[in-house]
C-alpha positions in Angstrom: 116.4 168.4 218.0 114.1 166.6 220.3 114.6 163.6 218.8 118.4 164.1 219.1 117.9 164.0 222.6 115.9 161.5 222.8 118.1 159.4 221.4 121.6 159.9 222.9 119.4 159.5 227.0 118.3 155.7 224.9 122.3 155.4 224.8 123.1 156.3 228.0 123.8 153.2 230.9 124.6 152.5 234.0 125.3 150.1 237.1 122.1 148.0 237.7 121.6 147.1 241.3 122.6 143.1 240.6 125.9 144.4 239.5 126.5 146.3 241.8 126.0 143.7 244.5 128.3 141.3 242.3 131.0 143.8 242.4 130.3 144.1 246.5 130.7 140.4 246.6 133.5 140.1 244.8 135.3 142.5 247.2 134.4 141.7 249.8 135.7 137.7 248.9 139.1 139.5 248.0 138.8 141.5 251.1 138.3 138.3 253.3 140.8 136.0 251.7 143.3 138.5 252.1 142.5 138.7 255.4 142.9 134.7 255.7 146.5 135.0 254.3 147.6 137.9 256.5 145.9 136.1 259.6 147.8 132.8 258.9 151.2 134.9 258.1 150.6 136.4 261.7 150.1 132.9 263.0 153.2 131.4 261.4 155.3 134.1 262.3 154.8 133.8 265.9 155.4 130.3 265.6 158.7 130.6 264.0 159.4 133.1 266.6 158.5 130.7 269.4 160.4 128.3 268.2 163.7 130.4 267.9 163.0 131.3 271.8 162.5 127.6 272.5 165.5 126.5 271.1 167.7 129.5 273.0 166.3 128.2 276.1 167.1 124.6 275.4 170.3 125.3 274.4 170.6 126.9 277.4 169.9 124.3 280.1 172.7 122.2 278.1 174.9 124.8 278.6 174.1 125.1 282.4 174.8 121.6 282.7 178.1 121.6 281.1 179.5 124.7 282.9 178.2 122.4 286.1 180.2 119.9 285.1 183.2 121.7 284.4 182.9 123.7 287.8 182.9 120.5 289.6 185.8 118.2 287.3 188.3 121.8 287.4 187.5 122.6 290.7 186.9 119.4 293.0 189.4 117.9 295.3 190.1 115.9 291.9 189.1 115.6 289.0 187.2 112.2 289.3 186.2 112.9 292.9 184.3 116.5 290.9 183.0 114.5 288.6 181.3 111.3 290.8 180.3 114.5 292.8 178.6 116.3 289.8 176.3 112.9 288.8 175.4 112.5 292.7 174.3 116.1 292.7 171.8 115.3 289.8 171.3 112.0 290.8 170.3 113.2 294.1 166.7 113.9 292.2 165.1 111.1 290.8 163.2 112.8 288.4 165.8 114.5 286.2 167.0 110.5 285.4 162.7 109.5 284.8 162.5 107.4 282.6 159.1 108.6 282.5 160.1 112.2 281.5 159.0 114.2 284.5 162.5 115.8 284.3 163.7 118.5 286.4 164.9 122.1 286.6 167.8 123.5 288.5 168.5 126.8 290.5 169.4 129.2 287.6 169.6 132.4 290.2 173.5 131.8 291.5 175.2 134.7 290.9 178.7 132.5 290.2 179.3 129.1 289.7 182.2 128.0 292.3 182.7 124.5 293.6 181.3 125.8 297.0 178.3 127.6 295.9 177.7 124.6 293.9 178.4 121.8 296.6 176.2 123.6 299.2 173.2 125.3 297.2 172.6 124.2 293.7 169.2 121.9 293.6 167.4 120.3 291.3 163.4 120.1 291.3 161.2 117.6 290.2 158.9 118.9 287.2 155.7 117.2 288.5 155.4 120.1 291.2 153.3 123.4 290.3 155.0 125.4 288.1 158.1 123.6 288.9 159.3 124.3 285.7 157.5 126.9 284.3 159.9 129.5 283.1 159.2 133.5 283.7 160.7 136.4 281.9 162.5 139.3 283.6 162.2 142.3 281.4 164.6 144.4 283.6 166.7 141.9 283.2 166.4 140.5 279.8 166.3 137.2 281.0 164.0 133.8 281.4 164.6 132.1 284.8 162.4 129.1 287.1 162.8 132.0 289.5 158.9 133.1 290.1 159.8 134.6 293.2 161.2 138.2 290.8 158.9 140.7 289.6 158.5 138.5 286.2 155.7 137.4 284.0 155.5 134.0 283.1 156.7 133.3 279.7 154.4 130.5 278.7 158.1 128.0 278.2 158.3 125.0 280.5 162.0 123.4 280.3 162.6 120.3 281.7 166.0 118.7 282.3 166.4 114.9 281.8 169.9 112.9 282.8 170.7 109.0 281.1 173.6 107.2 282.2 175.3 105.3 279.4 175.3 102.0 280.4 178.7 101.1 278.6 180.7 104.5 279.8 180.4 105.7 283.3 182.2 108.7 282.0 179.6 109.4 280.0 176.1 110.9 280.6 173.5 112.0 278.2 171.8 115.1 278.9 167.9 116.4 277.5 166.6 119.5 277.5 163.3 119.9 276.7 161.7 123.4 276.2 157.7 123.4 275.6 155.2 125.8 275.0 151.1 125.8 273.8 149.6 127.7 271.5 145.8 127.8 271.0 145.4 124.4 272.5 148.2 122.9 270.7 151.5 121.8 272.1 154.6 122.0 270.9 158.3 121.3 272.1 162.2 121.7 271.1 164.6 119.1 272.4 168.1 119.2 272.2 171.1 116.6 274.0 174.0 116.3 274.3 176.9 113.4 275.7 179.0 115.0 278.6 182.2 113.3 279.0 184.8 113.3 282.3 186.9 115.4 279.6 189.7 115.6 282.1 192.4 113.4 283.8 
């Protein structure tokens, strides 16, 4: 019987310290490469995110410009008179037609656009200034604006505004929008243009 005994504690094993510090390792390089993926999944998502923002926003100073344009063409005393009036308006700024790409922002904080409102208070702003361009978010009102003046935060965008004459058309100008943000120390931007045309007679 003793023997017995003896012999089934001779068949008996278990975990020697150097495995079990294999099987720790091994984890824990599971534990930190999962970790790797999720981190860069995090990182990626907030660029896409970013990116979608971006290109809202640039969209959106197109859009601005257009329904400038089509304020001042429908509504001036005619339609060419709106629209010489419309390019002097943004002409008026030399850096929203840089060649250089300062660019400029506009007042996005009218209430309406009418040909009056327009004609007497609607200016553009050079980019090179402070903050010039810098966009802030309103949470109360859902909204980004240049307006730093609200209770917003800023938003971490810059969009700048940038005007080409064509040089064959002078019914014809080409419009930039350029929406930027950084993200640990590297830059990135969304561009979008678009040709407005004196569409009406």
């Amino acid at each position: 019987m003793f023997n017995y005994f003896k012999q089934k504690n001779k068949n008996k094993s278990g975990f020697t310290l150097v495995e079990t510090l294999i099987a720790i390792s091994i984890f824990s390089m599971s534990i930190v490469a999962l970790m790797s993926v999720l981190a860069t999944g995090i990182a990626d998502t907030n660029y896409a995110k970013n990116k979608i923002i971006a290109s809202y926003l640039a969209e959106e100073g197109i859009e601005y410009i257009k329904n400038m344009r089509d304020t001042y063409v429908i509504y001036g005393s005619t339609s060419t008179q709106g629209w010489n009036d419309f390019k002097l308006k943004i002409q008026a700024q030399p850096a929203c037609k840089s060649v250089s790409g300062i660019g400029c922002n506009f007042s996005d904080s009218l209430g309406v656009f009418d040909i009056a409102t327009l004609q007497s208070s609607m200016n553009f702003s050079s980019c090179d200034n402070n903050n010039a361009c810098s966009l802030y978010y309103y949470n109360t009102l859902g909204k980004y604006s240049y307006n730093h003046s609200l209770p917003g935060v800023d938003s971490g965008f810059t969009r700048k505004i940038m005007v080409t004459e064509s040089a064959n058309n002078p019914l014809e100008l080409k419009v930039t929008s350029v929406v930027s943000w950084s993200k640990n120390s590297i830059s990135y931007n969304v561009a979008f243009s678009d040709n407005l045309l004196k569409w009406k007679e």
